[in-house]
DRENDO-1510 file (C-alpha; in Angstrom, 1 decimal, always signed):
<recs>
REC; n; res; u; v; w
REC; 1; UNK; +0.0; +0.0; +0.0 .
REC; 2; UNK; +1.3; +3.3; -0.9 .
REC; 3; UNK; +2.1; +5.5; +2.0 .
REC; 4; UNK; -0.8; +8.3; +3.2 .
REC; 5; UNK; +0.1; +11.6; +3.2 .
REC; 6; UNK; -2.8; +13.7; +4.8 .
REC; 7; UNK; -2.2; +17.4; +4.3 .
REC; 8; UNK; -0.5; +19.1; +7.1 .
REC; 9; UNK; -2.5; +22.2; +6.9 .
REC; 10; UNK; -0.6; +24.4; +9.1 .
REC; 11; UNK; +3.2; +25.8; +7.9 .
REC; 12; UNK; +3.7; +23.0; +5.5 .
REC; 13; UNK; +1.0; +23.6; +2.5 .
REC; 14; UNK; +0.5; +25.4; -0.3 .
REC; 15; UNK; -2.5; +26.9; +1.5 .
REC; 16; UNK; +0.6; +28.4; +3.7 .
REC; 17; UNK; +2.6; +29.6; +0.8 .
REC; 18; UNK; +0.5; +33.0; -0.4 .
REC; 19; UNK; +0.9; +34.7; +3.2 .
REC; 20; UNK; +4.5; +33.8; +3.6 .
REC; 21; UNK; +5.1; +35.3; -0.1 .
REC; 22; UNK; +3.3; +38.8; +0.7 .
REC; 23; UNK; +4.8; +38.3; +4.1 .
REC; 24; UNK; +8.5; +38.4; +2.2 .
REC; 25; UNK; +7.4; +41.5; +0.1 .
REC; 26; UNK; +6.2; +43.3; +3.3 .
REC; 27; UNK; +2.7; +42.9; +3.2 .
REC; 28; UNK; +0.8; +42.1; +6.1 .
REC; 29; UNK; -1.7; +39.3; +6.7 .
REC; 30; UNK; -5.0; +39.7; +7.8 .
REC; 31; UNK; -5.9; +39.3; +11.6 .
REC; 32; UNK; -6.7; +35.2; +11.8 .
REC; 33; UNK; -9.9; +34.5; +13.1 .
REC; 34; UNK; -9.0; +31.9; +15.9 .
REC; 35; UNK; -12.7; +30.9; +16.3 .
REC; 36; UNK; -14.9; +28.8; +13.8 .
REC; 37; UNK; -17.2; +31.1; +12.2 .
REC; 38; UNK; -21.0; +30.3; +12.8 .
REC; 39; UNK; -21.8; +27.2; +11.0 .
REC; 40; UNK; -17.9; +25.7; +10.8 .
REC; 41; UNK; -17.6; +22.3; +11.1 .
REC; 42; UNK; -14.9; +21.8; +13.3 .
REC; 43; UNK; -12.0; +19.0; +13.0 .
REC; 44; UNK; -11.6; +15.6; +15.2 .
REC; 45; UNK; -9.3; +12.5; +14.5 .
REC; 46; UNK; -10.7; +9.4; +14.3 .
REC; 47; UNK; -8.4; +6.8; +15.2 .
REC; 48; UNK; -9.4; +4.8; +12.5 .
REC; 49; UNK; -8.8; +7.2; +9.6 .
REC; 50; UNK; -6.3; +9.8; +8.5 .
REC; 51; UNK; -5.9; +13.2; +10.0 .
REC; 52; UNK; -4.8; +17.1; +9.4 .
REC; 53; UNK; -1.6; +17.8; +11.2 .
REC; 54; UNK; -0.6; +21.0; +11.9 .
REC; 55; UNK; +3.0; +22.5; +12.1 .
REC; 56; UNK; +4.5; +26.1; +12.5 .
REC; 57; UNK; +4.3; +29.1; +10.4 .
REC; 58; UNK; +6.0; +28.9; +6.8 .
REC; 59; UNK; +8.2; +31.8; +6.8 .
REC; 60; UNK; +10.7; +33.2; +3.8 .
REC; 61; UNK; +13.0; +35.5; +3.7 .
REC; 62; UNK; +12.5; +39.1; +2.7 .
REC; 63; UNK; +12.8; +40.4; -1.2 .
REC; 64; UNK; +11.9; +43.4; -2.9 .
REC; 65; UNK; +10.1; +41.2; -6.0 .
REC; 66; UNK; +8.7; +37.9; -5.9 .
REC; 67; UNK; +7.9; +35.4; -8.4 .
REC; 68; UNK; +6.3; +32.2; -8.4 .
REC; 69; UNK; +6.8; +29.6; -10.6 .
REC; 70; UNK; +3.8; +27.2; -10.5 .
REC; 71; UNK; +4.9; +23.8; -12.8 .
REC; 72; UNK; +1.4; +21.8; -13.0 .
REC; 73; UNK; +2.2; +18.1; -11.8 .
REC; 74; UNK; +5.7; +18.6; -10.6 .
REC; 75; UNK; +5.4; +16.1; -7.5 .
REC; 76; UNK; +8.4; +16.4; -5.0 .
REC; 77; UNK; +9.0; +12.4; -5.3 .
REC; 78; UNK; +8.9; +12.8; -8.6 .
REC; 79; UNK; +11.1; +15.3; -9.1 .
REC; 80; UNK; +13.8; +13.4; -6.7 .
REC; 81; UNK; +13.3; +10.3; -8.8 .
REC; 82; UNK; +14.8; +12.1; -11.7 .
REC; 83; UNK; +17.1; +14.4; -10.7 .
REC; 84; UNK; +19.6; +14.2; -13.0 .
REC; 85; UNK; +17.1; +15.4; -16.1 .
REC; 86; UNK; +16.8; +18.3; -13.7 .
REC; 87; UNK; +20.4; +19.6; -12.7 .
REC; 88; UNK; +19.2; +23.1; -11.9 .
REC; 89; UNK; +16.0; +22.2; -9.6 .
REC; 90; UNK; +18.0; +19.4; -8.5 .
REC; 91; UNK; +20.5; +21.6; -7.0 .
REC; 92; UNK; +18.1; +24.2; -5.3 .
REC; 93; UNK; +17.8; +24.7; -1.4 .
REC; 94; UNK; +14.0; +24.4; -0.6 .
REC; 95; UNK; +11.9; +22.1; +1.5 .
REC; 96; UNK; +8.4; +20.1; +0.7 .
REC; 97; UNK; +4.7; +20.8; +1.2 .
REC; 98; UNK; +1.7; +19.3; +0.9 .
REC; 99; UNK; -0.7; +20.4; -1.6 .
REC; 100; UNK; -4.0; +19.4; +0.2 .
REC; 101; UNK; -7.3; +17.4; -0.4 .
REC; 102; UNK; -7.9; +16.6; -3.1 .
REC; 103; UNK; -4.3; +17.0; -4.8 .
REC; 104; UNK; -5.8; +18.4; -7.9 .
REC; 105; UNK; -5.0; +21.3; -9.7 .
REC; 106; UNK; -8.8; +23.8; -9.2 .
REC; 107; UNK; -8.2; +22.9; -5.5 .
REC; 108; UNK; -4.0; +24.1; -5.1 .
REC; 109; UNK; -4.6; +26.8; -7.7 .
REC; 110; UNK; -7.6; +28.0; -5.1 .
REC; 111; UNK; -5.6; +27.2; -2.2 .
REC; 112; UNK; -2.5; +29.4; -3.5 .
REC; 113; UNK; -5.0; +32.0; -5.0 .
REC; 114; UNK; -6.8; +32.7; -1.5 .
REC; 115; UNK; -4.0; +31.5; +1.4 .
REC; 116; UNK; -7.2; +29.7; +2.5 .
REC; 117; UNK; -7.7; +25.7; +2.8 .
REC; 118; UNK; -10.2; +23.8; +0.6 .
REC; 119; UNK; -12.9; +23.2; +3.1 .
REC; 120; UNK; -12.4; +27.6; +3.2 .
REC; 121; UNK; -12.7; +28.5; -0.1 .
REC; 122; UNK; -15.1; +25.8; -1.3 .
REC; 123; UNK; -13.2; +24.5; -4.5 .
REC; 124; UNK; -13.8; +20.8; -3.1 .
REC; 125; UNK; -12.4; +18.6; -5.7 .
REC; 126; UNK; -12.5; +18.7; -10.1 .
REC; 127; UNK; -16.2; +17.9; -10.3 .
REC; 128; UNK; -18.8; +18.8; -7.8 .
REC; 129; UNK; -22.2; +18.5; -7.1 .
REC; 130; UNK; -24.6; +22.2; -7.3 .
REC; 131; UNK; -26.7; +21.9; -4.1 .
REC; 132; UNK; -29.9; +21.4; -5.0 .
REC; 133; UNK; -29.9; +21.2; -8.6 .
REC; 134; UNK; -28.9; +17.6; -9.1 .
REC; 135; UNK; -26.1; +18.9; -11.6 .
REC; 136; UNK; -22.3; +18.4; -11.5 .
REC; 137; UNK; -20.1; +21.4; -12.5 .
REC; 138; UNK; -16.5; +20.9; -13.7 .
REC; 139; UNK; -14.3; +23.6; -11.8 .
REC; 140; UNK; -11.7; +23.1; -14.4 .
REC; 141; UNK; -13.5; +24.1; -17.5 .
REC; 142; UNK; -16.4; +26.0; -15.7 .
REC; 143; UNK; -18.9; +24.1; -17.4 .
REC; 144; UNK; -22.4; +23.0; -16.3 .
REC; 145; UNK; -25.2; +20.8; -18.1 .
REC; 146; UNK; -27.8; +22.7; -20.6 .
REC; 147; UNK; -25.8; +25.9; -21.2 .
REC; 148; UNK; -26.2; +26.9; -17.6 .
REC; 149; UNK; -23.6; +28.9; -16.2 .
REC; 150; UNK; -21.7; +29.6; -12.4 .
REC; 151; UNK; -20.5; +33.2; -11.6 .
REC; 152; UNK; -17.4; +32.8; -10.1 .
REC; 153; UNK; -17.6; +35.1; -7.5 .
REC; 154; UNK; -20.9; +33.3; -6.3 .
REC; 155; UNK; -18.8; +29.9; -6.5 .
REC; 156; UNK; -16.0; +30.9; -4.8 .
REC; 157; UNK; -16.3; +34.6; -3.0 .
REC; 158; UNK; -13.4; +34.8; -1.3 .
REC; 159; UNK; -10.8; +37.4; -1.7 .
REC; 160; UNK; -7.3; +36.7; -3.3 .
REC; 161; UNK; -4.2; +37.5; -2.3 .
REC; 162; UNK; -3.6; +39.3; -5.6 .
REC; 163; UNK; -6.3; +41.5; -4.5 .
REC; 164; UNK; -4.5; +42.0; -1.7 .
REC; 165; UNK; -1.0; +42.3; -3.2 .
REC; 166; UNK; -2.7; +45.4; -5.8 .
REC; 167; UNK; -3.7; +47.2; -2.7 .
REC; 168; UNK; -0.5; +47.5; -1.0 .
REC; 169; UNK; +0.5; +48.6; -4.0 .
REC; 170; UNK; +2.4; +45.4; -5.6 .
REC; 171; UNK; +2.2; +45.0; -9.4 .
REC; 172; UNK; +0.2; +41.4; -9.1 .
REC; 173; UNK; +1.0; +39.6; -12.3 .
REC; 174; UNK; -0.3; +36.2; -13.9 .
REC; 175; UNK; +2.2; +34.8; -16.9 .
REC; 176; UNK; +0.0; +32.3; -18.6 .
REC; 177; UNK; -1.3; +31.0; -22.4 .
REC; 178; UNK; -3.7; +33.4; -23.0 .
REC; 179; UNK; -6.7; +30.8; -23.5 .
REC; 180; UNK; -6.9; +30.5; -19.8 .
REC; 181; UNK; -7.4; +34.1; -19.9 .
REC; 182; UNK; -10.9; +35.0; -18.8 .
REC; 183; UNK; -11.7; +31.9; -18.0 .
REC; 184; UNK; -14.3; +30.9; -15.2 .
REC; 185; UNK; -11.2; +29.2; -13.1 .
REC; 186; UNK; -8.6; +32.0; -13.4 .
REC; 187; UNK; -11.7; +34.7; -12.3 .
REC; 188; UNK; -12.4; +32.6; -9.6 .
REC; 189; UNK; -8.8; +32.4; -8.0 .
REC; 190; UNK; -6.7; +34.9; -9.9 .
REC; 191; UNK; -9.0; +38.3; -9.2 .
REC; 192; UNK; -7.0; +41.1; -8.9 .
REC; 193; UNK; -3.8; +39.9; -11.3 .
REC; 194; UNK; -3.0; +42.0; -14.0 .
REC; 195; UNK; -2.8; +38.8; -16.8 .
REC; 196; UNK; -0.1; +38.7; -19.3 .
REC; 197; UNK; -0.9; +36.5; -21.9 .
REC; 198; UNK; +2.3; +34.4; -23.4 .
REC; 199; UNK; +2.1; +31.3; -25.1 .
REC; 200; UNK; +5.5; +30.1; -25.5 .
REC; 201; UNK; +8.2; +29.5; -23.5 .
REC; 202; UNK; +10.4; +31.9; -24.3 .
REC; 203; UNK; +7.8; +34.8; -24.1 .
REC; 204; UNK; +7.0; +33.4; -20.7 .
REC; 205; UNK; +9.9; +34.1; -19.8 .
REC; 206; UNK; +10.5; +37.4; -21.4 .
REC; 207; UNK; +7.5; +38.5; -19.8 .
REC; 208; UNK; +8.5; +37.6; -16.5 .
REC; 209; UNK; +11.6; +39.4; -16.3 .
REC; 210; UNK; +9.9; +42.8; -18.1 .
REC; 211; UNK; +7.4; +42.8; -15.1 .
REC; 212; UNK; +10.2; +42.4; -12.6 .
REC; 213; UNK; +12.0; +44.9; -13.9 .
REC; 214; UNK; +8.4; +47.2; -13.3 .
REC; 215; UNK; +9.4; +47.9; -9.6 .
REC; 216; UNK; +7.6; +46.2; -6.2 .
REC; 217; UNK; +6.4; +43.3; -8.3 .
REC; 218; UNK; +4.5; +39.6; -7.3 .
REC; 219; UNK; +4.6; +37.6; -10.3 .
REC; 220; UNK; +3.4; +33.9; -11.0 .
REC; 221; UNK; +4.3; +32.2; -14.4 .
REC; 222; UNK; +2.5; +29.3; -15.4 .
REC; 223; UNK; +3.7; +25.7; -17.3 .
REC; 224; UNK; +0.9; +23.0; -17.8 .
REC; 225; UNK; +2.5; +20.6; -20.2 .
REC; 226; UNK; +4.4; +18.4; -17.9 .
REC; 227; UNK; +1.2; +17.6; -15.9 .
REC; 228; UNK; -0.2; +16.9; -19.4 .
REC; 229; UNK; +2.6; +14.7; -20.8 .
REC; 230; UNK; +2.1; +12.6; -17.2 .
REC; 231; UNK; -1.8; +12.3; -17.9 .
REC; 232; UNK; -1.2; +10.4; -21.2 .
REC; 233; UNK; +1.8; +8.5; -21.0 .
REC; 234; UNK; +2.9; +8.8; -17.3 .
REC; 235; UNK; +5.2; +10.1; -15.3 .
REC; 236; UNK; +8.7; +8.9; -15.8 .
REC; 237; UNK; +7.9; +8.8; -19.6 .
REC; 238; UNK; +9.9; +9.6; -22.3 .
REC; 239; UNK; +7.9; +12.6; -23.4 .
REC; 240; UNK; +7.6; +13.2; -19.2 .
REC; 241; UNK; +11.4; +13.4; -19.3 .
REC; 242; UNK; +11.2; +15.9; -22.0 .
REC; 243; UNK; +9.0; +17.7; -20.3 .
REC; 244; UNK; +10.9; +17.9; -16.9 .
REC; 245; UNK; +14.0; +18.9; -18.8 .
REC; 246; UNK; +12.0; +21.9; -20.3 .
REC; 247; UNK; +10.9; +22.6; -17.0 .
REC; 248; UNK; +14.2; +22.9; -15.3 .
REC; 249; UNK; +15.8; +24.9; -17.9 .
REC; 250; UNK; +13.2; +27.7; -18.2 .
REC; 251; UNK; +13.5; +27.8; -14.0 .
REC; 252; UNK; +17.4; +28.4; -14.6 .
REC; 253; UNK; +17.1; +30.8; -17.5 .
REC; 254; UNK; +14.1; +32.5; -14.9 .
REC; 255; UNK; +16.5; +32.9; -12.3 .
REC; 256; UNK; +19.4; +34.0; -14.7 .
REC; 257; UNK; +17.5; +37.3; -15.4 .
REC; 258; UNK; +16.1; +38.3; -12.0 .
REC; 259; UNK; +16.6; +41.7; -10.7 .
REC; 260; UNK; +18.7; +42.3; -7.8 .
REC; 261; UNK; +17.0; +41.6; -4.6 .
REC; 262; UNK; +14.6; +39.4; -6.3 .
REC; 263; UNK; +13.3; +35.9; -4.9 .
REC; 264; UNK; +12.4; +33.3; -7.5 .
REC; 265; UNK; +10.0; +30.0; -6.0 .
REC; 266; UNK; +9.1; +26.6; -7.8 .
REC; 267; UNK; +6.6; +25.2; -6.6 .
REC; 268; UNK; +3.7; +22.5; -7.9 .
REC; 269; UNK; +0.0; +22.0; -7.5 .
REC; 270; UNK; +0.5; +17.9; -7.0 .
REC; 271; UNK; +2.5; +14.9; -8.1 .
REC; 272; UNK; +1.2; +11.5; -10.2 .
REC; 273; UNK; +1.2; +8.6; -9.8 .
REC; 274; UNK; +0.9; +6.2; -12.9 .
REC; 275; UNK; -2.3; +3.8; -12.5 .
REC; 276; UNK; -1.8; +0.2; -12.8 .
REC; 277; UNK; -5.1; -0.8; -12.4 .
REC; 278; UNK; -8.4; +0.8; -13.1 .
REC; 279; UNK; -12.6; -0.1; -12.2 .
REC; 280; UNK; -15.1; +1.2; -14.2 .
REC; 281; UNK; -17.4; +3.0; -11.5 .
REC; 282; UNK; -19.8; +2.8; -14.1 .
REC; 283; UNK; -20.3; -0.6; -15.0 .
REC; 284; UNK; -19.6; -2.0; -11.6 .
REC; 285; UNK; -23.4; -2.4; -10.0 .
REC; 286; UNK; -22.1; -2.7; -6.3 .
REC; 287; UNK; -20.9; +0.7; -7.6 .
REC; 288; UNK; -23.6; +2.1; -9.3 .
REC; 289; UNK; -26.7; +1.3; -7.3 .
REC; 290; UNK; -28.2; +4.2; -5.2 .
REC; 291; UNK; -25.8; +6.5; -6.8 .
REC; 292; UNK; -27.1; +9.6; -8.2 .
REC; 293; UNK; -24.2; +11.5; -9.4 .
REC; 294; UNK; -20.3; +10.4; -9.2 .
REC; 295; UNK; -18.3; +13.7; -9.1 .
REC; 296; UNK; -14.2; +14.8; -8.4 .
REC; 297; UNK; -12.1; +12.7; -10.0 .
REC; 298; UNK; -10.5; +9.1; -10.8 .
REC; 299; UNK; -7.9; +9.3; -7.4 .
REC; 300; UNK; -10.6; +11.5; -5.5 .
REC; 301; UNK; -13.8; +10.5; -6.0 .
REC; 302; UNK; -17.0; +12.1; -4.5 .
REC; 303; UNK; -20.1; +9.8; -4.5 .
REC; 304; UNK; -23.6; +11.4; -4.6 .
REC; 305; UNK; -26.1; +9.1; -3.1 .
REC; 306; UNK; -30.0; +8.7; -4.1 .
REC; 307; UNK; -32.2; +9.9; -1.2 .
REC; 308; UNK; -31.8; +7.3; +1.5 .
REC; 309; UNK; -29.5; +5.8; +0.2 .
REC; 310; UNK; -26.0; +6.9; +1.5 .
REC; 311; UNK; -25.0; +4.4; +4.1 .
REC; 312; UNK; -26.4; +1.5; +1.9 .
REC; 313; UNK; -24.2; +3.3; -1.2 .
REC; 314; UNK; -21.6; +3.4; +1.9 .
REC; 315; UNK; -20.9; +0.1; +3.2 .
REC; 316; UNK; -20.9; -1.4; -0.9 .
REC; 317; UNK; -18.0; +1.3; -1.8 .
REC; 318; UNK; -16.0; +0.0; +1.3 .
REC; 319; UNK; -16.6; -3.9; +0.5 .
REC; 320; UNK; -16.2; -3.5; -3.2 .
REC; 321; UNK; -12.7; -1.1; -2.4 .
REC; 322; UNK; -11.5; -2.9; +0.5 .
REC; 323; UNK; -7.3; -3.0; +0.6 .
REC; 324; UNK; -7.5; -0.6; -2.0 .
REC; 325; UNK; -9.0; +2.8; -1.4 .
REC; 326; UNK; -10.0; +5.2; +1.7 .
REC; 327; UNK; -13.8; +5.1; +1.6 .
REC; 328; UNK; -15.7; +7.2; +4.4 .
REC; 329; UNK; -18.7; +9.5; +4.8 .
REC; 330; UNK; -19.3; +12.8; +4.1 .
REC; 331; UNK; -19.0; +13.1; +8.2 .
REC; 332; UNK; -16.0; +11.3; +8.4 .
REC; 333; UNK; -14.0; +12.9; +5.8 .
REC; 334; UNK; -14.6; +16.5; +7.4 .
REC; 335; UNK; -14.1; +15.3; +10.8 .
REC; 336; UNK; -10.6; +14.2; +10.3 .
REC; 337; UNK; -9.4; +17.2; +8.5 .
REC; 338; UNK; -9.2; +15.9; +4.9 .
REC; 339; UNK; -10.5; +19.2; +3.3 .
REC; 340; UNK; -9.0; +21.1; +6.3 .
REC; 341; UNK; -9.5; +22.5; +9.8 .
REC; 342; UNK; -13.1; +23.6; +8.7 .
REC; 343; UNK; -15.6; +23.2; +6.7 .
REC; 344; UNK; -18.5; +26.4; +5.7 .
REC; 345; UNK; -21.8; +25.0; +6.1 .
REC; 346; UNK; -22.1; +26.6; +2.8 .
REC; 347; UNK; -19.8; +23.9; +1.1 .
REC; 348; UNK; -20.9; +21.1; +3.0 .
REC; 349; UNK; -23.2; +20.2; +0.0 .
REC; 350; UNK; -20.2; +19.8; -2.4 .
REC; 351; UNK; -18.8; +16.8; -0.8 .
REC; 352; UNK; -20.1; +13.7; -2.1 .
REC; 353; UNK; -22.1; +11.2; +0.9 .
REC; 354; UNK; -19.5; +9.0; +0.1 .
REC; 355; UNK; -15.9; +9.7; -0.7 .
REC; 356; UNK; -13.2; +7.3; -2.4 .
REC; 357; UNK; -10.0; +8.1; -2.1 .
REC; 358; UNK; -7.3; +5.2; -3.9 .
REC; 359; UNK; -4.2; +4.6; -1.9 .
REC; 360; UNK; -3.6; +1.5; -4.0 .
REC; 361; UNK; -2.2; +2.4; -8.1 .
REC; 362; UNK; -5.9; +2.4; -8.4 .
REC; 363; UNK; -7.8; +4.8; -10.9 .
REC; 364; UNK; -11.8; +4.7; -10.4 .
REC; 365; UNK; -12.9; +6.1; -14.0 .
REC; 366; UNK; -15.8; +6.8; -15.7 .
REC; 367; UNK; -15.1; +6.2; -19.4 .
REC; 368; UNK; -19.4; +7.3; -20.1 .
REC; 369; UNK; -19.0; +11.1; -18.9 .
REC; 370; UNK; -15.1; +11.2; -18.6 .
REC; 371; UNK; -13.5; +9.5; -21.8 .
REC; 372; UNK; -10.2; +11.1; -21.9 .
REC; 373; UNK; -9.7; +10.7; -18.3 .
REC; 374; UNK; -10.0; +7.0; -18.3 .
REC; 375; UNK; -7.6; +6.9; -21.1 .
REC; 376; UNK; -4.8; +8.3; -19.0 .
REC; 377; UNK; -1.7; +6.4; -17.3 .
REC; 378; UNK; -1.2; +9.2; -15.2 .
REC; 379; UNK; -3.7; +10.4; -12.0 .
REC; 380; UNK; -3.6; +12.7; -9.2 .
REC; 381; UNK; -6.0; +13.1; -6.6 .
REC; 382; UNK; -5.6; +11.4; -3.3 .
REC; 383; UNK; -3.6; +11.4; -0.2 .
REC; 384; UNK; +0.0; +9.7; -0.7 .
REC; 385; UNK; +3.2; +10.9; -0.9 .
REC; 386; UNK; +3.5; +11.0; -4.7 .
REC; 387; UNK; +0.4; +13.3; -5.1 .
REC; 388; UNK; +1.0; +15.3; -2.0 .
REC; 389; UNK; +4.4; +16.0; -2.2 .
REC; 390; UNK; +5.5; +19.0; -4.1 .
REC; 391; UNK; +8.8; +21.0; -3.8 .
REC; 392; UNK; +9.3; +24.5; -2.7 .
REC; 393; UNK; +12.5; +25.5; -4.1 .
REC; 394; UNK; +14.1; +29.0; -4.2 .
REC; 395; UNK; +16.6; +31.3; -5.8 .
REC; 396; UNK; +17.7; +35.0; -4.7 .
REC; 397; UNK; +19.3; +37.7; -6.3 .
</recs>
């Protein structure tokens, strides 16, 4: 069994990382609020299943410009396994965080977007159930059944640390392909950046070092492909290795053209690991009956049960599962910390009755609705080492 690796919301996630960036570019954070607001679920820990830990405050030092260097799917584990295709990374001083529950890429991006855990800011996993409407809305590609549509401020009102960055008077800037820009996803966690489009590479790059070179500057630049290449012919690939080695070289040639007294982080949303099994959730009838909707995703999957039906759907996802996946309640999976310290009443809803988490090389697909996805080698999702891993590394000028 791979090893669990519950999210150590506390000093050593990416929920963490957003204050202790502002933090190093002399910005303040807010007040905390040491009480549960009214309607919080508060956290226990069950013996029986896995639990939040918690841990001291992430602290960095001080820099006069910050950037952040966000490589989709760069696990820590994996990174380590192949450090020679990555000389530069390799050689970095940094340390590891989690990424939090569910290691997927809405959830980190929301999570680094709002310094606020998942059971916070509500972005609960890739698919989710819309309370009361009996639909499932993809976070990713901010897309609902029969041309309805989520405002994103309605599905995730919290404010962003770029918000916050612009009004103490930080350039806040977002390097990224510019057909993410506008998107449903990047106004839901990106409000407040100013977005530079750049497709390439090199303009990536380029762009990065012209908005250092601006003044007081947090900037985050954006690479997706080596999360992709993972996806569809796993990580430790050939094309993977390509990827990685593209990866490390546009970190060095990032750092190479910092400004003095500049900071450069690499960081990741999640790792992979490659699948060397999958069930078909859909063609499974131990899985199937007194399910209404199955949501998240192939490692993280939340289960949305008929009326009446949830501990009946329960007890069949456990036997059919057993010595290969987490499965618990709704209840249980907030008690013990999974989505965080607390969960808003609010997103209670989102969680499936059931959720399935594989600790085993297990992917739980669902080739009907998801086609693509059960096509891949490589998933991310769940709660061991090689998905919640991910490397904070640094560089200073």
């Amino acid at each position: 069994m791979n090893d669990m690796l519950v999210p150590g919301y506390g000093g050593g996630s990416l929920a963490d990382l957003p204050d202790a960036l502002l933090a190093a570019l002399g910005v303040r954070a807010p007040e905390p609020d040491m009480a549960s607001p009214p309607g919080a679920a508060g956290a226990s820990d069950p013996a029986s299943l896995p639990g939040a830990a918690g841990g001291g405050p992430l602290v960095l030092e001080p820099a006069d410009r910050v950037c952040l260097f966000l490589v989709d799917g760069l696990g820590a584990e994996l990174l380590r396994a192949h450090a020679e295709t990555a000389p530069f990374l390799s050689g970095l001083a940094g340390r590891t965080l989690t990424a939090g529950f569910p290691a997927t890429t809405v959830t980190s991006l929301c999570s680094l977007g709002t310094g606020l855990t998942p059971g916070e800011h509500g972005m609960l996993g890739l698919t989710l159930a819309v309370p009361g409407t009996g639909h499932l809305f993809n976070c990713l590609r901010w897309t609902l059944p029969d041309g309805l549509t989520m405002d994103p401020e309605l599905w995730q009102p919290a404010p962003t640390v770029y918000q916050r960055a612009t009004r103490a008077g930080l350039d806040a800037v977002y390097v990224a392909p510019a057909e993410f820009e506008g998107t449903g996803l990047t106004q839901a966690v990106y409000r407040g950046v100013r977005y530079v489009a750049a497709d390439t590479v090199d303009d990536r790059v380029a762009r990065v070092h012209e908005s250092m070179r601006q003044g007081a500057a947090h900037v985050t630049v954006y690479y997706g492909d080596l999360d992709a290449a993972g996806h569809m012919t796993g990580w430790g690939s050939e094309e993977w290795l390509r990827q990685l080695a593209v990866v490390d070289d546009m970190a060095q040639r990032l750092a190479e053209g910092l400004p003095p007294g500049s900071a450069l982080y690499v960081t990741a949303d999640h790792g992979m690991v490659n699948a060397t099994e999958k069930i078909d959730a859909e063609s499974v009838p131990e899985l199937t009956e007194g399910v209404a909707l199955l949501g998240g995703e192939a490692r993280a999957r939340h289960v949305y049960a008929e009326p009446g039906a949830a501990r009946d759907v329960l007890e069949a996802w456990r036997e059919t599962l057993r010595g290969k996946a987490w499965v618990v309640s709704r209840r249980e999976a907030v008690e013990s910390g999974w989505f965080g310290p607390r969960v808003r009443d609010a997103w209670l809803g989102r969680i499936g009755d059931v959720v399935a988490v594989p600790y085993a090389d297990l992917a739980i697909i669902a080739p009907t609705h998801h086609r693509i996805e059960a096509l891949f080698t490589g998933y991310h999702g769940s709660m061991t080492a090689a998905e919640q891993h991910v490397p904070l590394l640094q560089a200073r000028t």
